[in-house]
C-alpha positions as CSV (number, residue, x, y, z in Angstrom):
1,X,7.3,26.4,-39.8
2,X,3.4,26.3,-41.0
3,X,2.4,23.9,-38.3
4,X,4.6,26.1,-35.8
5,X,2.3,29.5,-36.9
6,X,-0.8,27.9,-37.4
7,X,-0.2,26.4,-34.1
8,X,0.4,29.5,-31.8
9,X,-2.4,31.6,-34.1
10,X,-5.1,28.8,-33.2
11,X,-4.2,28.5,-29.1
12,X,-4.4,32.2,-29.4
13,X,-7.4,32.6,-30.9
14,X,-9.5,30.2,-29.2
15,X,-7.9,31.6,-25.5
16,X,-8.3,35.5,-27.1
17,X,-12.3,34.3,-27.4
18,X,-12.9,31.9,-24.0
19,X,-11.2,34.6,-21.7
20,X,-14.6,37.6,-21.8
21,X,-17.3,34.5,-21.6
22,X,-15.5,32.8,-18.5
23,X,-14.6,36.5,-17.0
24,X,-18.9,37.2,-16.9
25,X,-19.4,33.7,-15.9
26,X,-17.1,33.6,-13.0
27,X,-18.2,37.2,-11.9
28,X,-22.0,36.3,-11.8
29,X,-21.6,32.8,-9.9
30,X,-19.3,35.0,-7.5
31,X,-16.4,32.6,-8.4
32,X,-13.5,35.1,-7.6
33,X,-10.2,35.7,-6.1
34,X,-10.9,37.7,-2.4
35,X,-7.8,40.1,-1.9
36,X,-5.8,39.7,1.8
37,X,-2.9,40.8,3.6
38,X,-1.1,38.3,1.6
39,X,-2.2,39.1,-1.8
40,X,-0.8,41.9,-3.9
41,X,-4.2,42.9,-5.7
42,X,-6.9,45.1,-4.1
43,X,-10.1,44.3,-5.9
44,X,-12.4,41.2,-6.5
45,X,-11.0,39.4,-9.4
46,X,-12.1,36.1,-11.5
47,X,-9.1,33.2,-11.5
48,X,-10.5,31.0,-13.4
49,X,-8.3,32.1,-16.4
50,X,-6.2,29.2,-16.7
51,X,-9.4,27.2,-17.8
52,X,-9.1,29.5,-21.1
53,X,-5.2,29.0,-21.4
54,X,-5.9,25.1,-20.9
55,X,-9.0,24.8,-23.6
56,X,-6.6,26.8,-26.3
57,X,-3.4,24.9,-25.5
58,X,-5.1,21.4,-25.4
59,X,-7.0,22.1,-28.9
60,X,-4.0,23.6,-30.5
61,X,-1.7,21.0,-29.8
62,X,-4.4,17.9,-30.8
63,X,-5.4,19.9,-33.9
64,X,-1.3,20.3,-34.9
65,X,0.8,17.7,-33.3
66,X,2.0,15.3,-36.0
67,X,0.8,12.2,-33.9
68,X,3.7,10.0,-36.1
69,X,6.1,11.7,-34.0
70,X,4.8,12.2,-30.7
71,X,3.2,8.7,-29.8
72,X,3.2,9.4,-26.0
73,X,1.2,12.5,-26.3
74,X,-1.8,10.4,-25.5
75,X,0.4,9.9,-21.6
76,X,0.9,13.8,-21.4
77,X,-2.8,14.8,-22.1
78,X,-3.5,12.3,-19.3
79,X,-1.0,14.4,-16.7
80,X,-2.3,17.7,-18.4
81,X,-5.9,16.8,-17.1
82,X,-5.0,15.9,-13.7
83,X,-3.7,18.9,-13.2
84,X,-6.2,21.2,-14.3
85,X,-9.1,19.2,-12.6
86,X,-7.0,19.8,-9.2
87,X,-6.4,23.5,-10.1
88,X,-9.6,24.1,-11.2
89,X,-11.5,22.4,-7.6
90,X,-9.0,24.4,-5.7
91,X,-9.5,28.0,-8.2
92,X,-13.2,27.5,-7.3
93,X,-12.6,26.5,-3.6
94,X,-9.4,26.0,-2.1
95,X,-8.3,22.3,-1.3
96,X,-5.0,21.6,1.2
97,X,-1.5,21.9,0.0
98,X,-1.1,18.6,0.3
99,X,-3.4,16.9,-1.5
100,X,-2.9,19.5,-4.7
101,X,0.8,17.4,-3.8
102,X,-0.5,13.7,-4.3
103,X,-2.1,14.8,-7.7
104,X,1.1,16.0,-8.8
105,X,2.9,13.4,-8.2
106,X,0.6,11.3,-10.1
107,X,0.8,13.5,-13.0
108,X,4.4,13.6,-12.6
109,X,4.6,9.7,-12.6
110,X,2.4,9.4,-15.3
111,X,4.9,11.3,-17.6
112,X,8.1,9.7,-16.0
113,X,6.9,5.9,-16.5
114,X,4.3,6.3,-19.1
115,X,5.7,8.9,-21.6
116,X,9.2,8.5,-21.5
117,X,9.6,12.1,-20.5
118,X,12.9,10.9,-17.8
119,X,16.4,12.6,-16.5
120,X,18.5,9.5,-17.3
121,X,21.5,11.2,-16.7
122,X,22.8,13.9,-15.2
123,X,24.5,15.1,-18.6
124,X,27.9,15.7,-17.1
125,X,26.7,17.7,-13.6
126,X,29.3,16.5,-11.3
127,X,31.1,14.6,-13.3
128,X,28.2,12.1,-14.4
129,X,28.1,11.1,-17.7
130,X,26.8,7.5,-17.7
131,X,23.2,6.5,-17.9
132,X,21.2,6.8,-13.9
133,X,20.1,3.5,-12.8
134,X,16.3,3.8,-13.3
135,X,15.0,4.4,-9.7
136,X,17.9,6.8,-9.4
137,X,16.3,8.8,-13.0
138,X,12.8,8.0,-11.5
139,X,13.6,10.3,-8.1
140,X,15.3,12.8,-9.9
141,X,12.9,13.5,-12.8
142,X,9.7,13.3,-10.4
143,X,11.2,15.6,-8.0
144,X,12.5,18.1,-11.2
145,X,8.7,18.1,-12.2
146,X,7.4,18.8,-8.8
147,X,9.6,21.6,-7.9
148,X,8.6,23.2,-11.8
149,X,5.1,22.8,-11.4
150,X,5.3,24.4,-8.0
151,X,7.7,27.2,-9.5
152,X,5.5,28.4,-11.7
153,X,2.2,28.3,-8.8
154,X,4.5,30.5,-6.6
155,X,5.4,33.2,-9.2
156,X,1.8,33.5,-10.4
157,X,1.3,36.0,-7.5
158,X,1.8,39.6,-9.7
159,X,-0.1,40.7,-12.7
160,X,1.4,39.1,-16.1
161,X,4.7,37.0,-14.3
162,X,3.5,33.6,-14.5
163,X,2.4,34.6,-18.1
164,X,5.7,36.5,-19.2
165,X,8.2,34.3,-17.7
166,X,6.4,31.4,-19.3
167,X,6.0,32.7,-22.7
168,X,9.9,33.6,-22.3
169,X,10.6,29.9,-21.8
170,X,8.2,28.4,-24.0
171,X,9.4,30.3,-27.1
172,X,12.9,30.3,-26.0
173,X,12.4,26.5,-25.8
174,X,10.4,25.8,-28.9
175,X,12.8,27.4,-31.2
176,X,15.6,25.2,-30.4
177,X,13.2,22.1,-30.6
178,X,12.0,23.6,-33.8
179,X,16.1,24.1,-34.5
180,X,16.8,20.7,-34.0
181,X,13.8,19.3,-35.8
182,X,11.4,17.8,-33.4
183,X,8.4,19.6,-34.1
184,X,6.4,17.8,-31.8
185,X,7.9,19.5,-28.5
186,X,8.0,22.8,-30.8
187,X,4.2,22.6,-31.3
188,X,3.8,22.2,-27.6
189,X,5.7,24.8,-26.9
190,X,3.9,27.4,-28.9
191,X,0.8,26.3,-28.5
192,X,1.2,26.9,-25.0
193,X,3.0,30.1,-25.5
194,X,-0.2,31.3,-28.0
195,X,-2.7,30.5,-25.4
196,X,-0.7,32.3,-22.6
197,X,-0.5,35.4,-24.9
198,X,-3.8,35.7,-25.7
199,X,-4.6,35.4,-21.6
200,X,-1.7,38.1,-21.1
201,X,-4.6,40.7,-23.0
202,X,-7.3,40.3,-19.5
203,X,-4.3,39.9,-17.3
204,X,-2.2,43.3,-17.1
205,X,-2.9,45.6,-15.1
206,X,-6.1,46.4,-14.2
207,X,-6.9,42.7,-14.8
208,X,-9.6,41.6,-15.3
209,X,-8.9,37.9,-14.6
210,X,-6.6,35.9,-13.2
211,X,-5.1,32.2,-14.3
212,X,-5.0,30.3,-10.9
213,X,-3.7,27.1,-10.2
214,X,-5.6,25.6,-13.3
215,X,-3.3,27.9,-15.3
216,X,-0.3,28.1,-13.5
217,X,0.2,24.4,-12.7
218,X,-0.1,23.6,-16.7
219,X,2.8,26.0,-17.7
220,X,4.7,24.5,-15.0
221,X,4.6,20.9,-16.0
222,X,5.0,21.9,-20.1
223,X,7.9,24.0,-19.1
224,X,9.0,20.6,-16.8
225,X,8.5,18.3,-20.0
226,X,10.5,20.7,-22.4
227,X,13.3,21.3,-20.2
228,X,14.0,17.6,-19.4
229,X,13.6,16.6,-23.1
230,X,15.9,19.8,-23.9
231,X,18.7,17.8,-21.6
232,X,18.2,15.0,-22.8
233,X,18.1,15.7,-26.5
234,X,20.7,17.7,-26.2
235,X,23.0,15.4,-24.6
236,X,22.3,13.2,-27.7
237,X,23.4,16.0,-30.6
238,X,26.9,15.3,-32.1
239,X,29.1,17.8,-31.2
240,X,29.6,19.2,-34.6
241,X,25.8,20.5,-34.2
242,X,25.6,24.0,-33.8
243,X,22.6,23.9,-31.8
244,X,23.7,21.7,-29.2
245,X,25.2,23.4,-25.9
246,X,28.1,22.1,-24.6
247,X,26.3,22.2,-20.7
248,X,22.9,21.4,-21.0
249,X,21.9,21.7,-17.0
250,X,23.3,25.0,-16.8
251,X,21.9,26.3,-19.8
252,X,18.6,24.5,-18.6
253,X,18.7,26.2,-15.0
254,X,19.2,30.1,-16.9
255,X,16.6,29.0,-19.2
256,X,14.3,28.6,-16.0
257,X,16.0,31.1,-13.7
258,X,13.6,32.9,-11.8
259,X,10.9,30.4,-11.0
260,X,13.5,27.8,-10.5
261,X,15.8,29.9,-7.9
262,X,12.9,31.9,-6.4
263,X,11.1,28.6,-5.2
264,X,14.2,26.7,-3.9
265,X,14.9,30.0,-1.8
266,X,12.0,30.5,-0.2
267,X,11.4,26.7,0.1
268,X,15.4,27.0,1.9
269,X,14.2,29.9,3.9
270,X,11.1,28.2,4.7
271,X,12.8,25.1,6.1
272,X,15.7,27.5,7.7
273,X,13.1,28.7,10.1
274,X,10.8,25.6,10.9
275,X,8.0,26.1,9.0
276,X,6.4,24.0,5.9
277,X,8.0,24.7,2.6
278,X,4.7,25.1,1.7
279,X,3.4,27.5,3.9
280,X,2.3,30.6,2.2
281,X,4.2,34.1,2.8
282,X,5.9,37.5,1.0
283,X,8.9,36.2,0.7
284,X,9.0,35.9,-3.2
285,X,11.1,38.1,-5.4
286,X,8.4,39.6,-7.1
287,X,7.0,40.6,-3.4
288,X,9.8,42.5,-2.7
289,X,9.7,43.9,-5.8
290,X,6.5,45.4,-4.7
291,X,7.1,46.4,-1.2
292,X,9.9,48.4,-2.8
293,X,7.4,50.2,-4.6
294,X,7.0,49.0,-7.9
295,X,3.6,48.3,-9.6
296,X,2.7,44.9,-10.7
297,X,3.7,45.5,-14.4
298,X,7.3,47.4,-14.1
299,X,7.9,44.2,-11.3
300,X,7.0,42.0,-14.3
301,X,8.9,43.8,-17.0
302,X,12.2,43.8,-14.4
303,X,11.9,40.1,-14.0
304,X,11.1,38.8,-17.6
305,X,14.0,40.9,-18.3
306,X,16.3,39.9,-15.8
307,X,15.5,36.2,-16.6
308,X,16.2,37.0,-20.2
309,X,19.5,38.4,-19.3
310,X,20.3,35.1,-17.9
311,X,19.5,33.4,-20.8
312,X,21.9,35.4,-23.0
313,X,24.4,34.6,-20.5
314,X,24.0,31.0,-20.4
315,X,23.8,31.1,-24.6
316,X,26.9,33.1,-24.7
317,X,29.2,31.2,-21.8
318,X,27.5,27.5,-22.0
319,X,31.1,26.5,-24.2
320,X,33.3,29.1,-22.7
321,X,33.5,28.1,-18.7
322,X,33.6,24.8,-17.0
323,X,30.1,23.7,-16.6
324,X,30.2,23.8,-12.3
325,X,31.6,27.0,-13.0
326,X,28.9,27.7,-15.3
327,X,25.9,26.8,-12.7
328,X,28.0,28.5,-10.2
329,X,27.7,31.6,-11.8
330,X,24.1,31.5,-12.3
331,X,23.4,30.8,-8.6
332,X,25.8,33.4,-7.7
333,X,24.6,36.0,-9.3
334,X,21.3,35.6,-8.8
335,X,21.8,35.3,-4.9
336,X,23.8,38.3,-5.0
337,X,20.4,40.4,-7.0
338,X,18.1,39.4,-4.6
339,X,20.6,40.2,-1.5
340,X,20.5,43.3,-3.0
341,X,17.0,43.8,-3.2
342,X,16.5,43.1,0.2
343,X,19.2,45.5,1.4
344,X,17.6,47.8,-0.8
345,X,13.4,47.2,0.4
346,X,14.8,47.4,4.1
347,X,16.8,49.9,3.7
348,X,13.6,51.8,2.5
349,X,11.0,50.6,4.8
350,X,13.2,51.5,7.6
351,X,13.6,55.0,6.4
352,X,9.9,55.0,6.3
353,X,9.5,54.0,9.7
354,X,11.5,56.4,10.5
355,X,11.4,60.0,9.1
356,X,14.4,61.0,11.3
357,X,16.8,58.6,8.8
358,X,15.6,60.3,5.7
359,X,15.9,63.8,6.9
């Protein structure tokens, strides 16, 4: 428990301190986030925040690892550095979608060949228990890691969401590792979740700094590593151990709700209507959150709650209902929200069209 503490108070610390030096730095070399018709803030804004968030969460998990137990970390600091040498170029000048991709991928590979960090089953999801042939877990785990990493850069788009929903996971995450005894994937998961707090402080509204791609894509691929390891550990618990769930995927997928269903969606509705999955719109949750009127911090507080409701759900029903039925659920009722939602913003926006429907 010391290591865990001393852990989160360090990455906290260290981001609490970074954050005002890189906010004056980034504001006098004019490196700052322009607002547009796509964006939901209105003002000039530094978004280089994720550089602070980085620094604390790399120093606090060196510092407090126990290296005995984690002898791939050295693979996962390489895929953590990819990553936020990509996000910080493209925080301080834009680089194409695409190529952000490639640089991904080789993090992802990195952690899937180098670091053992692999899906090598799919833990009972349609009826498969037995090991994946490897090219099979290769596929699966790189594409998991991609769509995660990508999760977390699309929700980063309202004050404090990236930042909530991740410190939701992370801790959510790390107490079970810490549970179960592997304090290694604890310590990363509170170290991240300490550096993330201490950004949270410049972030709500007004902020006064932003955590970009170099932020968002490193809570992405630590949320990635945790949740695959969570399956996979899991899978491996007796069944006498209270700690292990009974269906891992499903309780992995409410764990991970919103980014994870918020991405695929759009990415679906993207594809739907012929254009690149990774073509930028308003289509995300937390967009129509605020077309319906909401600020940016009561549209975060609704969806770290909402995505900690589905976390209770999944804790309390994980043993109770068929797995399928389990994931089935999840999906379904998180479809049925945000069908809800947008009956709700149109619903509005056409009475505000029109004053004649309101009257």
């Amino acid at each position: 428990m010391q290591v865990i503490v001393l852990s989160f108070v360090t990455a906290f610390t260290l981001t609490y301190f970074a954050i005002p030096p890189i906010i004056r730095i980034a504001l006098a070399k004019n490196l700052v986030d322009e607002p547009d018709e796509r964006r939901s803030h209105t003002v000039r804004t530094p978004s280089l925040g994720g550089i602070g968030i980085f620094s604390g969460s790399i120093f606090a998990i060196v510092l407090w690892t126990p290296f005995s137990q984690f002898g791939n970390l050295q693979y996962i600091l390489c895929a953590f550095i990819i990553l936020f040498l990509v996000g910080a170029k493209d925080d301080i000048s834009p680089i194409p979608a695409k190529k952000k991709l490639i640089a991904q991928f080789i993090a992802a590979s990195i952690l899937a060949l180098k670091s053992d960090i692999m899906l090598t089953s799919l833990y009972g999801l349609f009826g498969v228990y037995n090991e994946l042939p490897f090219w099979i877990s290769y596929i699966i785990t790189i594409f998991f890691i991609l769509v995660l990493i990508n999760a977390f850069n699309l929700i980063d788009g309202i004050n404090g969401l990236a930042g909530g929903i991740g410190i939701l996971v992370l801790g959510t995450l790390g107490c079970w590792f810490f549970l179960i005894g592997r304090l290694e994937f604890a310590t990363l998961a509170f170290s991240s979740a300490g550096a993330i707090a201490a950004f949270l402080r410049y972030n709500f509204t007004p902020a006064r700094i932003f955590m970009g791609d170099t932020g968002s894509l490193l809570i992405g691929v630590i949320v990635a590593i945790l949740l695959i390891k969570f399956m996979d550990l899991n899978y491996l618990l007796s069944s006498g151990n209270p700690y292990r769930f009974a269906n891992g995927p499903g309780v992995a997928l409410g764990i991970a709700i919103l980014p994870l269903f918020d991405t695929l969606r759009v990415f679906a509705t993207r594809i739907i209507r012929g254009q690149s999955p990774l073509k930028p719109d308003r289509r995300h949750i937390h967009h129509l959150l605020i077309d319906y009127g909401l600020s940016h911090m009561q549209a975060t507080g609704v969806l770290v709650f909402v995505n900690a409701g589905f976390i209770v759900f999944v804790f309390t029903f994980h043993d109770l209902i068929d797995a399928h039925v389990l994931v089935g659920s999840v999906l379904a009722i998180a479809s049925g929200m945000t069908y809800a939602l947008h009956k709700s913003v149109n619903r509005k926006n056409s009475g505000t069209a029109n004053p004649l429907v309101s009257a």
